[in-house]
C-alpha positions, -999 to +999 in steps of 0.1 A: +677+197+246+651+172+238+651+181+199+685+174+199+686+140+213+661+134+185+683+145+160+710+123+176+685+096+172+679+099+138+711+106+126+725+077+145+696+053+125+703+072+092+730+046+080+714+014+088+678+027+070+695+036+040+719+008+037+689-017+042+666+000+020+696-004-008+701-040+002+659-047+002+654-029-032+685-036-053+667-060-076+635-040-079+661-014-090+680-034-114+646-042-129+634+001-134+671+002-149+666-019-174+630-019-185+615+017-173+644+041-175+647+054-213+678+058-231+704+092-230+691+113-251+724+131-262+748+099-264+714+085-289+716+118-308+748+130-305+773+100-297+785+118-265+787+112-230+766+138-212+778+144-176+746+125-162+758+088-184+766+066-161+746+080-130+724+050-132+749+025-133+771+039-109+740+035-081+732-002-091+769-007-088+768+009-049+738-010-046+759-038-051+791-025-030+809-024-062+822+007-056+850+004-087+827+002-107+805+026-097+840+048-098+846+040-132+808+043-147+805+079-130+835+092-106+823+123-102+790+108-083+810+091-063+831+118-054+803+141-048+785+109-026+819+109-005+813+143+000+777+141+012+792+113+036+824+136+048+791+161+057+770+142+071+798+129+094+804+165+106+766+170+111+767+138+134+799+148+152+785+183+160+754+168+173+773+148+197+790+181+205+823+184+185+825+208+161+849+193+133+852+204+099+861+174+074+860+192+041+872+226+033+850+253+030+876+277+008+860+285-022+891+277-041+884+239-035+851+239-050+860+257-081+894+234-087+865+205-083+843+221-107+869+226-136+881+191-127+847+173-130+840+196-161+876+185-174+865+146-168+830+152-183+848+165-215+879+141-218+857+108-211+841+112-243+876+111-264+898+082-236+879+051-239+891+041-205+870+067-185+837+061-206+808+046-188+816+003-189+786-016-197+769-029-159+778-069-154+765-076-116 
């Protein structure tokens, strides 16, 4: 019983670490964006969007709490971030006892999620509108 209070403990804090660690190192961040991370390889070479452009962006931009952005420079991280959040809410509520199930666990789901990202990965390279925006904080 004593590990779990523990747990509690530290899921409890999780939130408020994470959200003042991204509030503490947003500039540091904005700094390794622009000077120390290199360049996508394939959009260089090949003129493409490969399904990780935009991932960097998309963080500064939660960093930020510009979560439209974020949306539109990656939207299946964002997705996949609401996710983690949908889980980790369960995770929390079964600590405290209650076992609820947010997301669905049907395999089904995650496959129609798959072809969908895989569909958005592929069409945002020929719609201008879903291609990565340039970052303006």
């Amino acid at each position: 019983m004593l590990k779990r209070k523990w747990i509690r403990i530290g899921l409890t804090a999780l939130p408020a670490v994470l959200l003042l660690a991204a509030i503490l190192l947003r500039d540091n961040a904005v700094y390794l964006a622009e000077e120390v991370i290199p360049p996508c390889n394939t959009y260089e070479l090949l003129g493409i969007f490969c399904p990780g452009c935009g991932l960097t962006r998309c963080m500064l931009a939660l960093m930020h709490g510009n979560v439209w952005l974020a949306f539109r420079c990656n939207a299946v991280v964002v997705l996949l971030l609401l996710a983690l959040v949908l889980l980790y809410a369960e995770r929390v509520l079964w600590c405290f006892g209650r076992d609820v199930r947010i997301l669905p666990r049907m395999g089904w789901f995650w496959i129609c999620f798959g072809i969908c990202a895989a569909g958005y990965f592929v069409l945002r390279n020929f719609v201008p509108e879903l291609s990565p925006p340039s970052l303006n904080l």
